[in-house]
C-alpha positions, 0 to 999 in steps of 0.5 A: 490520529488517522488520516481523511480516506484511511480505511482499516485494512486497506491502504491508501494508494496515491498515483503519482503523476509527479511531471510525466505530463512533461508540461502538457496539461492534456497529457496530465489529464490523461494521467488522471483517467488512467489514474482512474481506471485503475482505481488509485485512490488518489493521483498526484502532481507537484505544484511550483511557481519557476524559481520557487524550489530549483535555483539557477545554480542547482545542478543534475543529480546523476539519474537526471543527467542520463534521462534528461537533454544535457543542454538543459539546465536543472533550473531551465528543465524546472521552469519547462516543467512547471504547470500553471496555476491555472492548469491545476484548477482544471486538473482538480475539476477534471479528477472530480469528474473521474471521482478521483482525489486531486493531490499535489505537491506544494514546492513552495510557499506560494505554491502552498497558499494557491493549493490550501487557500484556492483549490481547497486541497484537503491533504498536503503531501510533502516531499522528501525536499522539505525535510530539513525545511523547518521554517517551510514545515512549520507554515504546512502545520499552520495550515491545520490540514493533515500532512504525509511527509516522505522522508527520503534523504533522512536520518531519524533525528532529521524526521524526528525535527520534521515531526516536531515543526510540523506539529509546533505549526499545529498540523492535523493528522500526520502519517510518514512515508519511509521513501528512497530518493533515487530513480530508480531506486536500488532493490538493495538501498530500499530498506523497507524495514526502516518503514516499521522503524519510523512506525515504532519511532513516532507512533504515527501512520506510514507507508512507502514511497515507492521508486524502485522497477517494479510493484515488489517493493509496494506490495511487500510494504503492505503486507508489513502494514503500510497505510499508504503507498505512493507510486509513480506511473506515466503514459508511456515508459519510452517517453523522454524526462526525469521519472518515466523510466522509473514509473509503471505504464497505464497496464502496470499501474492497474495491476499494481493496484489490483494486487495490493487490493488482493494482498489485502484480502489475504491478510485477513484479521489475524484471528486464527479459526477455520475459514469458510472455504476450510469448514466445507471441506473439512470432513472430505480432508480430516480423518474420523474413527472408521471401522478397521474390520466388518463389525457385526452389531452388538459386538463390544469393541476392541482397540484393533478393531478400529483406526481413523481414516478420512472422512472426518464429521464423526468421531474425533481421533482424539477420541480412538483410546476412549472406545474400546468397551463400547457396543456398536448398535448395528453393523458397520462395514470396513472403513465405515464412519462410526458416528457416537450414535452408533454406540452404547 
């Protein structure tokens, strides 16, 4: 199965918007035009109703507590954050305009309903949250749309269950992002071979969703095969709220695009044979049989007459022992190319 937008050899690069517009829906739109501009295949929010995902006694985790105001509960900064729906219908007409894909998280069963039934969303994207949400992952499944599922927090067995009840809802293509949920994250916490594990494990699509500083870790998991990649980008990485320390400005998010894009380009297919570049400059690089002394015509050669030096393109040095007895049909100056030719 593959997913809608996948492309052989070219990873499918989500923007992630998440809540940098901090409630601000002309700050979200601006998102979506530089999401844009830096040729994303796709940006992407987080959609929920107040109350639906954080309740009153949820508490900050530690990366909330220093980049959020302390007298703001988890719940009251949740319901701050929290978009309308109306706001989402705008955003997706406005990332059309931008010919940019409109994603975002659904953070509930309602927020789900209102992202599949009314806006048409054609992936559903789901967080690491839902991973042990089964009776949540079985009615994304019933929705028939394919899913990416992020695994943060997650042991195998606990995708392995995630998997199953996404499928038992009957989900469409479905691929895996291998994801480590903390902001930032670590270098030494990342793991990116776990992403090759989920691979083997489930033989399905995967990538990574990428929070730590940086693209490094992005564009290592390209080049280890990574379908898709998620990262987070805001307008300004001084601005006060959960994610902007962790996530690129709008020059890191075209940069970082613009290098997956040229990794791409540099891993090639695999098939080992000189490159059109290489077979230019082949002759000018690789040694020929040269004449290692003058040599009058119709001299029969001898070994120590002869030696290989650059340039290439005409006798082959795998073919130096096979020359001597030979005679040369004209002169040959020293170090000049001896073509077969040249010879009876």
């Amino acid at each position: 199965m593959t997913l809608p937008y996948a492309t052989a050899g070219r990873a499918f690069i989500i923007a992630e918007a998440g809540v940098n517009h901090d409630g601000d829906i002309a700050r979200a739109k601006r998102l979506i035009d530089v999401a844009a501009e830096a040729k994303a295949d796709a940006v992407k929010f987080q959609t929920w109703r107040p109350g639906e995902i954080t309740g009153k006694f949820a508490y900050k985790v530690d990366y909330l507590e220093t980049t959020t105001d302390a007298a703001e509960s988890r719940y009251e900064l949740s319901c701050r954050l929290a978009l309308p729906y109306p706001a989402f219908r705008e955003l997706k007409a406005h990332a059309e305009s931008r010919n940019i894909l409109f994603l975002s998280t659904p953070d509930g069963f309602d927020s789900l309903a209102f992202l599949v039934g009314e806006l048409d969303m054609p992936i559903v994207k789901i967080g690491s949250t839902e991973v042990t949400h089964l009776q949540y992952l079985e009615a994304i499944g019933r929705t028939g749309r394919p899913a990416i599922l992020s695994t943060g927090l997650s042991t195998l067995g606990e995708v392995e269950k995630a998997v199953a009840a996404l499928r038992k809802g009957g989900v469409g293509p479905l691929a895996l992002l291998h994801c480590t949920s903390e902001y930032p994250a670590p270098d030494d916490q990342i793991n990116l071979r776990a992403m090759v594990t989920l691979g083997h494990a489930f033989g399905l699509p995967v990538g990574l969703s990428d929070h730590s500083l940086g693209s490094e870790a992005s564009l290592a998991a390209v080049a280890m095969g990574a379908a898709i990649v998620e990262k987070h980008f805001t307008l300004d990485r001084s601005l006060p709220g959960p994610d902007h320390q962790a996530s690129l400005d709008p020059a890191g998010l075209a940069a970082y695009v613009a290098s997956i894009r040229r990794i791409e380009a540099m891993l090639g297919d695999g098939v080992k044979r000189p490159t059109k570049a290489e077979i230019a400059n082949m002759n000018g690089i690789r040694r020929g049989v040269v004449a290692l002394v003058p040599i009058a015509a119709g001299t029969v050669l001898r070994p120590e007459m002869l030696t290989c030096k650059r340039p290439g393109g005409g006798i082959e040095p795998e073919d130096l022992d096979r020359l001597a007895g030979f005679t040369v049909n004209r002169a040959l100056a020293e170090d000049e190319p001896l073509q077969w030719a040249d010879l009876r």
